[in-house]
C-alpha positions in Angstrom: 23.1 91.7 218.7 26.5 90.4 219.9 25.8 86.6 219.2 24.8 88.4 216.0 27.8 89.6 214.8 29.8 86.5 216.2 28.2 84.2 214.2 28.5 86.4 211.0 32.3 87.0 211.6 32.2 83.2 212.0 30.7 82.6 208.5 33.1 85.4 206.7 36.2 83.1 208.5 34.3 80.0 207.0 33.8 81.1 203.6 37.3 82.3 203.6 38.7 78.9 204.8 36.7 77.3 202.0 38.0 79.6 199.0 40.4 77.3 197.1 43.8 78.8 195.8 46.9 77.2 194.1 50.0 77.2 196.5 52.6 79.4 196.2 56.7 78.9 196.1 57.6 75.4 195.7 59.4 74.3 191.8 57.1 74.2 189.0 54.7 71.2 187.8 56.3 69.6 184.8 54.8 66.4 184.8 51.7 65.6 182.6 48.9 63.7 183.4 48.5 60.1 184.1 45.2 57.9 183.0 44.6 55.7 185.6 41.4 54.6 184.1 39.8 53.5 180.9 36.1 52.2 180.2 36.2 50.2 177.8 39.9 49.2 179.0 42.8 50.6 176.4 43.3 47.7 173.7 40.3 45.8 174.8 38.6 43.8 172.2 35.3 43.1 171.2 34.2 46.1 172.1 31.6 48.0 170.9 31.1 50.7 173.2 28.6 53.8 172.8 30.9 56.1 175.1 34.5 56.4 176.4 35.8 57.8 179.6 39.7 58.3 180.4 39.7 58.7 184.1 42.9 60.9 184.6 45.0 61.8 188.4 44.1 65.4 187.9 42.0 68.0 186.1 42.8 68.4 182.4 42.4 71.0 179.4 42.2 69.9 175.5 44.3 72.5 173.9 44.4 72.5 169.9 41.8 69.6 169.8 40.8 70.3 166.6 44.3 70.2 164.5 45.4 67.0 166.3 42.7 64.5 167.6 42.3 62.1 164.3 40.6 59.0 164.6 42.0 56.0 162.4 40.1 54.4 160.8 37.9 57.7 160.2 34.3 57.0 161.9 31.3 59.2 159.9 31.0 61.5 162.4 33.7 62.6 163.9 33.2 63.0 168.2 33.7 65.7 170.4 35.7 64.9 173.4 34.2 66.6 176.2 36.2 67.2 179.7 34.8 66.7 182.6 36.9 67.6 185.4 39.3 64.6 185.5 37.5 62.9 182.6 38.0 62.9 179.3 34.4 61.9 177.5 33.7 60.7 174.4 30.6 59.7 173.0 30.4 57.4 169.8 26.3 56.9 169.8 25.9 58.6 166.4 28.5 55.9 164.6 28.3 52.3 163.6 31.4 50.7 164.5 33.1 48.2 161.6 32.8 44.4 162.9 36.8 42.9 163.4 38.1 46.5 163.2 41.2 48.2 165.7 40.1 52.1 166.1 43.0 54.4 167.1 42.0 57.7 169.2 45.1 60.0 168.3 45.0 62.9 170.7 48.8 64.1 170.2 49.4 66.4 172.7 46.1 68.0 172.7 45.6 66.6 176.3 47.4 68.9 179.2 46.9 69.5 182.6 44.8 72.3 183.6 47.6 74.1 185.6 50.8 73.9 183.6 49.1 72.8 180.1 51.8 69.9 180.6 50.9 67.8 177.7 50.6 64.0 177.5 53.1 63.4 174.3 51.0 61.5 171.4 48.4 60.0 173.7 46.3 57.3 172.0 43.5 55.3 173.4 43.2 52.0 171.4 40.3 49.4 171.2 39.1 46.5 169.0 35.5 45.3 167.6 37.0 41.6 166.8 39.0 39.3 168.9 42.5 40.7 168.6 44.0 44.3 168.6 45.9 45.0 165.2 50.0 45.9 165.8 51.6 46.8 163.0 52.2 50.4 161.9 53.5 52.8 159.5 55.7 56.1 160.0 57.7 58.5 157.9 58.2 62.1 157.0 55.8 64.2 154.0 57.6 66.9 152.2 57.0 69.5 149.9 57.9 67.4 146.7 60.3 70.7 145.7 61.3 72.3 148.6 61.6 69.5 151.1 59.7 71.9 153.8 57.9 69.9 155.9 54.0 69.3 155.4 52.6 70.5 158.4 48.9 69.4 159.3 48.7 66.7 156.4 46.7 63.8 156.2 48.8 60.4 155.6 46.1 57.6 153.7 45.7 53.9 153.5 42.9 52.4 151.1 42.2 48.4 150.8 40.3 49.6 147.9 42.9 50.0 144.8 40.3 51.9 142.6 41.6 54.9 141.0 38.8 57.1 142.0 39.0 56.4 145.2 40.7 59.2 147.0 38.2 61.4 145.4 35.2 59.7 146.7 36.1 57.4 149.9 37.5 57.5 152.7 40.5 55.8 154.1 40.9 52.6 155.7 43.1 54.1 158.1 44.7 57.6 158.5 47.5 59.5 160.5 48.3 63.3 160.3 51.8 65.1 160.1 52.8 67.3 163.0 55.0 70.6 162.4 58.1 68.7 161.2 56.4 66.1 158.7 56.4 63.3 160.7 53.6 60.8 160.8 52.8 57.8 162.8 49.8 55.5 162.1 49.3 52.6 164.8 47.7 49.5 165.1 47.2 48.6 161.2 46.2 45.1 160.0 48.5 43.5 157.3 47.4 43.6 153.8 47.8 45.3 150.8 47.0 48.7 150.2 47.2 52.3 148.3 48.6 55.0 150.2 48.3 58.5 149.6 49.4 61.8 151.1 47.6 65.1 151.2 47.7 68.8 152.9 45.3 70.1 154.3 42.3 70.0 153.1 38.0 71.0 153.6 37.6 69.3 156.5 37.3 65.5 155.2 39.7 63.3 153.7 39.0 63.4 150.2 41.1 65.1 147.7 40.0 68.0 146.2 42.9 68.2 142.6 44.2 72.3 142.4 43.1 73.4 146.2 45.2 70.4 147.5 49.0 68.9 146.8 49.3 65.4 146.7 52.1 62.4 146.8 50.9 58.7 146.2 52.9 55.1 146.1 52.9 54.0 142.7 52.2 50.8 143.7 50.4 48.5 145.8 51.9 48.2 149.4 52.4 45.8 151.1 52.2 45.9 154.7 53.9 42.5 156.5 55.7 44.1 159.2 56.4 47.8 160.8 57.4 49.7 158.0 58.7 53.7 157.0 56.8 55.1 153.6 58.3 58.8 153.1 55.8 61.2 151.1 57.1 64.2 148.6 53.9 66.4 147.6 53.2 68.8 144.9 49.8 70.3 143.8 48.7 69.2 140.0 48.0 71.5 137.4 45.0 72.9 136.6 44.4 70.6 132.8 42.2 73.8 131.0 44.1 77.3 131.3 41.8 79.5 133.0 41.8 83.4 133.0 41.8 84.8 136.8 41.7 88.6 137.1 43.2 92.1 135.9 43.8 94.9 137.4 45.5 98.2 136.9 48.9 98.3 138.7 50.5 101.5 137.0 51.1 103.8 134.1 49.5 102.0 130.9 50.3 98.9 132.4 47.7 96.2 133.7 48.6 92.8 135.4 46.7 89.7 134.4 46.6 86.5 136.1 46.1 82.7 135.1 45.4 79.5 137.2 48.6 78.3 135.2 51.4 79.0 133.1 50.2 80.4 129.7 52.0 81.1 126.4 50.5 82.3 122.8 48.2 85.1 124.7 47.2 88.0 122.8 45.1 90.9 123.8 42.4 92.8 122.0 41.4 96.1 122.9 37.5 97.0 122.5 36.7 100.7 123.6 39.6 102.6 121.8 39.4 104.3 119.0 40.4 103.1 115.9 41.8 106.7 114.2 44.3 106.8 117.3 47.4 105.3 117.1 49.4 103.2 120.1 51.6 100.3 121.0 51.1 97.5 123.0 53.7 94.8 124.8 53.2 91.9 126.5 55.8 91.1 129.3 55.3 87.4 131.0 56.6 86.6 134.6 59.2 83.8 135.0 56.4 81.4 135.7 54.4 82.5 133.3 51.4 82.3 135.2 50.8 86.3 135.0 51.4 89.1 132.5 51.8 92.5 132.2 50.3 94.1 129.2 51.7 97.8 128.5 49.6 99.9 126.4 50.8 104.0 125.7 46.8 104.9 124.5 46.9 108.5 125.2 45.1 109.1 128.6 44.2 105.9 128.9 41.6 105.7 131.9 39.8 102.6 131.6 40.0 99.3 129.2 38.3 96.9 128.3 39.2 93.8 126.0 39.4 90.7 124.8 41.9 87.8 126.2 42.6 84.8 123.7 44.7 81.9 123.8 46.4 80.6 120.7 44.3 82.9 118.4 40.9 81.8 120.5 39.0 83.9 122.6 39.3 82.5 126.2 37.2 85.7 127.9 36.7 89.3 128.5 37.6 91.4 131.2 37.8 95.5 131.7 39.9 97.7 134.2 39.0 101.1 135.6 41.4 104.2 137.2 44.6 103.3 135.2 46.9 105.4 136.9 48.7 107.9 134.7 45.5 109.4 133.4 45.9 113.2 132.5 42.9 115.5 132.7 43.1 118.2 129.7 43.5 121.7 131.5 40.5 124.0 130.4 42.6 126.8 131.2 44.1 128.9 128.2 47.6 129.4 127.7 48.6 126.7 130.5 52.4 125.9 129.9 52.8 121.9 129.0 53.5 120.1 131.6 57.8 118.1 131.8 57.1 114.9 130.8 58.7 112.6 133.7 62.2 111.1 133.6 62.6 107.7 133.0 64.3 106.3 136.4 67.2 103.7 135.3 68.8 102.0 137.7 72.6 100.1 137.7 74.1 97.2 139.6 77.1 99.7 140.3 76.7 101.8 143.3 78.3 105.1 143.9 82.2 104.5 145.4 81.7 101.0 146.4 83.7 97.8 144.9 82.1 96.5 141.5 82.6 92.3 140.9 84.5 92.4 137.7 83.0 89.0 137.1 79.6 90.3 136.1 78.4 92.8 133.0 77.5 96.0 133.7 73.2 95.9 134.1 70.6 98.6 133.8 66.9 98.7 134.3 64.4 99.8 133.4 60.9 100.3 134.9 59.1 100.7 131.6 59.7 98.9 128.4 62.6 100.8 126.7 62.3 101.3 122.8 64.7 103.1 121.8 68.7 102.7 122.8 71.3 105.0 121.8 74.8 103.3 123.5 76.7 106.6 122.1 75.7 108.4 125.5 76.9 105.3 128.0 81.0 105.7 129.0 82.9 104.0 130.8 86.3 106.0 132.0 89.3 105.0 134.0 91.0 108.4 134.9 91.2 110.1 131.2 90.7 106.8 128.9 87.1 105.9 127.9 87.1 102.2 127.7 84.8 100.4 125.3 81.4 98.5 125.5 80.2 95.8 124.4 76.4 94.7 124.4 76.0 91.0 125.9 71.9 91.1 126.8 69.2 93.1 125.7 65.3 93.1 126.6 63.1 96.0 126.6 63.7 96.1 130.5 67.3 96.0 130.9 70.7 96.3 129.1 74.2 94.3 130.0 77.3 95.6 129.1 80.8 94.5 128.9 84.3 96.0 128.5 86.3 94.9 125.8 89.3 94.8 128.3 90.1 93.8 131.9 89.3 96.5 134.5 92.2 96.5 136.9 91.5 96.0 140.7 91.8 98.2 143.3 91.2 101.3 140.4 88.4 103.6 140.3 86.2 104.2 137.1 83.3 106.2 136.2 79.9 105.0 133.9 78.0 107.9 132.6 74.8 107.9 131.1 73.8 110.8 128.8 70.3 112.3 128.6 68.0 110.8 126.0 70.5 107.4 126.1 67.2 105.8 126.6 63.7 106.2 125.5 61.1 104.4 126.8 57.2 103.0 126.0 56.1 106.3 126.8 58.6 109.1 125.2 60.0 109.4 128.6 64.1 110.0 128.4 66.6 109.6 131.2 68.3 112.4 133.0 72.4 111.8 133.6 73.5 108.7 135.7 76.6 109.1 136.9 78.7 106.2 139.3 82.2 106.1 140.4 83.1 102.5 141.8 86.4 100.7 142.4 86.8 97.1 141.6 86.8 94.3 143.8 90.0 92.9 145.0 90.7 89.2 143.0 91.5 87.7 146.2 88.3 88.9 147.8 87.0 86.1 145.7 86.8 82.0 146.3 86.3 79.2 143.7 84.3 75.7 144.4 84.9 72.5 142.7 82.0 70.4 143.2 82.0 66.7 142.0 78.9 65.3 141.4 78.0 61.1 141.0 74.8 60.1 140.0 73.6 56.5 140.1 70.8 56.8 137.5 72.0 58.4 134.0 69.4 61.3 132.8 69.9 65.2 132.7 70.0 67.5 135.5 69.7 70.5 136.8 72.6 71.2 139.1 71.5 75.0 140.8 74.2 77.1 142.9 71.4 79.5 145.8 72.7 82.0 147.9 71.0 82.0 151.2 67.8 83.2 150.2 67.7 80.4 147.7 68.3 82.7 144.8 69.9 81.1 141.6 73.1 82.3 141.5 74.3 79.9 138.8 72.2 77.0 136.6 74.3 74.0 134.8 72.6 71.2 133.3 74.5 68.0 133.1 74.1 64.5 132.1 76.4 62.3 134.2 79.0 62.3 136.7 81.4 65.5 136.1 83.1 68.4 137.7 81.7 72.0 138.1 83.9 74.7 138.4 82.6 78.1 139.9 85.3 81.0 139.7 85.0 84.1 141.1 82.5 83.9 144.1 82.1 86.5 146.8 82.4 85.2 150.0 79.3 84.3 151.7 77.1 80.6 152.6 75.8 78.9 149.8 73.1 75.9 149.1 73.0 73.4 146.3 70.5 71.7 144.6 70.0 69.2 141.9 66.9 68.7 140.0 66.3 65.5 137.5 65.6 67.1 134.9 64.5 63.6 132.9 62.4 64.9 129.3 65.7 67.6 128.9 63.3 70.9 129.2 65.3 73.2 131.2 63.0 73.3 134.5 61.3 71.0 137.1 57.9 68.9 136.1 55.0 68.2 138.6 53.4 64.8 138.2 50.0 63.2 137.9 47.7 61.4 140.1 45.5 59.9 138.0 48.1 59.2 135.1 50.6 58.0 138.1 53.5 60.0 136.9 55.5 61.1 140.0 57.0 64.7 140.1 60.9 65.1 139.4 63.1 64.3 141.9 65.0 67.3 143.5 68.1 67.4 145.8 69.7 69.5 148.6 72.7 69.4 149.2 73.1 68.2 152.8 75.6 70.7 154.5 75.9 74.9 153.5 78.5 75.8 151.3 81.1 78.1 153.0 82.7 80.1 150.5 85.9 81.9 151.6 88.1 85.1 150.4 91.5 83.4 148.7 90.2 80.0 148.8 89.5 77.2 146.8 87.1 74.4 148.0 86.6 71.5 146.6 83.5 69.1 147.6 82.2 65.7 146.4 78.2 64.9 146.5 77.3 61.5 145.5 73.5 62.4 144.6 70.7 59.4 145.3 
């Protein structure tokens, strides 16, 4: 009984001896793995092997496999590296393997250590079918064609084949893929000519699928001699047929309709109203004018459905239930009417705070307005009442102007009267009064900004506050001078578009008719304006 419980205190000490734990103390592993080695060997040639294996000098973990591990040129079936403890497998028996071809194995840093997750910076693992291992490469950045935000996850493309069609049907001869700054790098290329292309993310493959993917292609053959850099600027192509998308109720007598593009010349046809009951209707685009807003006052409206054409041509139908603003008649006798609501205006004044004399006086409205009556807006500086003058008018908002110069450092006072404003619905405002000062003149900067151009067309030259907001649009033609007066102080961003058929806004191209998208232009440095101070700042655009 004694030797008994020896031997099993003997084989609790073992199995506790045996348990394997990582150390403790000591500084921390930073360095990645090391392959010590590869079969076939890295950059061997005539090789045609059925399986890899990357022996490494410790274990290792794939991490995020599947967003970087590209193969260039793309084989059929794509592998699945498998780990093994310290060996990286890869098995290649489903594939045929192109005769005189170099196949790049791009891990990026997918391959860590199984500690730390220390990654082996853009590992590769290179072999050839033919006699020779091909050397030159290919790098550069892909943008977004307007915003210049880097193209994360996007697929860089070279085709021998020149056919149009075949980015649609084929796939590359060889291929790279961005990381999260745009950057690309495709090894081991043989010289030729070819067609290069650029694509986001896509299904899974590397075809390109036009409206669900953005695009930016070489407009002509390339040439590949030596190492060379190929930038990429994407954008997404427009959708050829205009395409209705949905509708849906978003508030009082007011529905939201979407398109797959901009549209213009819509109408709308209700079909479940009745005829003996009279109401208005308004169509209000978006900027883009790739949605609209259709107001409608039918008397407790609660559903709709209608008709959706397109230059006088009906394009489809659609209906919309639970319009919100729907009154149910009271049964009840002698139930007192219900107070209609107020219509809710808003101002860009705000109540005892500095007003920029440089702007009109704006009000809103959250509902189309039909009616105006200025007799019931004042402006008053202590007992004067100071004129106004209309400068802009929509059925959502109103700008104003005073005939004279408001003095700083003054306080004044808008009032708006009951029933100033009456809106789509016989709603009427209640009284809006603000008392404000005005803002200091020297609280204000000025920029100069000299612009160059080497190629003579129009342009769009566009002043963004720091949320890239439009504070001021100029279109010019050539080198010349803008001058902005009267800015508050804050950091500012500039950026030119080309603005080459004259139309006032930025143009997307066209694969297939090889019409590149406008160029646009940032400014390279932020735009510090101060109070007091006048800047002045060249930009030579190319």
């Amino acid at each position: 009984m004694k030797r008994l419980s020896i031997i099993s205190s003997l084989l609790l000490l073992a199995s506790g001896c045996a348990q394997i734990v990582n150390p403790t103390g000591g500084p921390k592993d930073v360095t990645p793995p090391k392959a010590l080695e590869y079969h076939p060997g890295n950059k061997s040639t005539r090789s045609h092997p059925q399986k890899i294996d990357i022996t490494f000098d410790e274990y290792i973990q794939l991490k995020e496999l599947s967003k970087q591990f590209i193969i260039s040129p793309p084989l059929k079936f794509l592998p699945i590296p498998l780990v093994k403890g310290r060996v990286l497998e890869i098995s290649l028996k489903k594939d045929t393997l192109l005769e005189n071809t170099t196949y790049t194995f791009n891990f990026g840093n997918a391959v860590c250590d199984l500690n730390e997750a220390n990654p082996i910076k853009n590992f590769q693992y290179v072999f050839s079918t033919g006699s020779y291992v091909d050397s030159l490469s290919i790098h550069g950045v892909a943008l977004d064609a307007f915003s210049h935000a880097p193209i994360q996850e996007g697929l860089v493309l070279l085709y021998s084949n020149m056919g149009d069609s075949v980015p649609y049907k084929k796939n590359p001869a060889y291929c790279g893929q961005t990381d999260d700054n745009g950057y690309y790098h495709i090894d081991n290329i043989k010289n030729g000519n070819y067609r290069l292309i650029a694509l986001t993310k896509g299904a899974g493959d590397y075809l390109y699928h036009p409206y669900t993917q953005s695009i930016a292609f070489y407009s002509d053959t390339f040439s590949l001699i030596k190492n060379d850099t190929v930038n990429f600027f994407l954008f997404t192509e427009e959708q050829p047929k205009l395409q209705f998308s949905k509708a849906k109720a978003v508030g009082k007598g007011q529905i939201l309709l979407t398109f797959n593009k901009a549209a213009d010349s819509i109408s709308i046809t209700p079909v479940n109203l009745k005829d003996t009951v009279k109401y208005n209707t308004l169509l209000q685009y978006s900027a883009t004018h790739d949605s609209i807003t259709y107001w409608i006052d039918y008397p407790n409206i609660d559903s709709l459905r209608f008709i959706i054409s397109h230059n006088k041509k009906p394009m489809d139908t659609a209906i919309v239930y639970n319009i919100p603003g729907h009154t149910i008649v009271s049964s009840k006798k002698n139930k007192k009417p219900e107070k209609p609501p107020v219509l809710q205006v808003s101002l860009n004044t705000a109540d005892k705070a500095a007003f920029d004399y440089h702007l009109p006086f704006t009000i809103q409205f959250p509902h189309p307005v039909t009616k105006i009556n200025l007799s019931k807006i004042f402006l008053t500086h202590r007992k004067d009442t100071l004129p106004l003058k209309q400068t802009d008018q929509s059925s959502f908002f109103l700008s104003l102007r005073p005939t004279k110069d408001l003095i700083s450092d003054s306080t004044y006072r808008i009032t708006i009267l009951p029933g100033a404003f009456t809106d789509f619905f016989n709603y009427t405002n209640d009284t809006v009064i603000h008392k404000f000062t005005i803002q200091e003149q020297n609280y204000f900067g000025t920029l100069t900004l000299a612009l160059a151009f080497t190629k003579k067309t129009h342009y769009l030259v566009q002043l963004m506050d720091d949320k890239s907001n439009i504070v001021r649009q100029d279109t010019v033609s050539g080198t010349t001078s803008i001058f902005y007066d009267g800015l508050p102080p804050a950091v500012y961003g500039i950026r030119v578009i080309e603005d080459n058929n004259n139309n006032g806004k930025w143009d997307i191209g066209n694969f297939l008719k090889q019409v590149q998208p406008e160029k646009v232009y940032y400014y390279s440095d932020k735009i510090n304006i101060r109070s007091n101070w006048d800047l002045t700042q060249s930009w030579k655009v190319n």
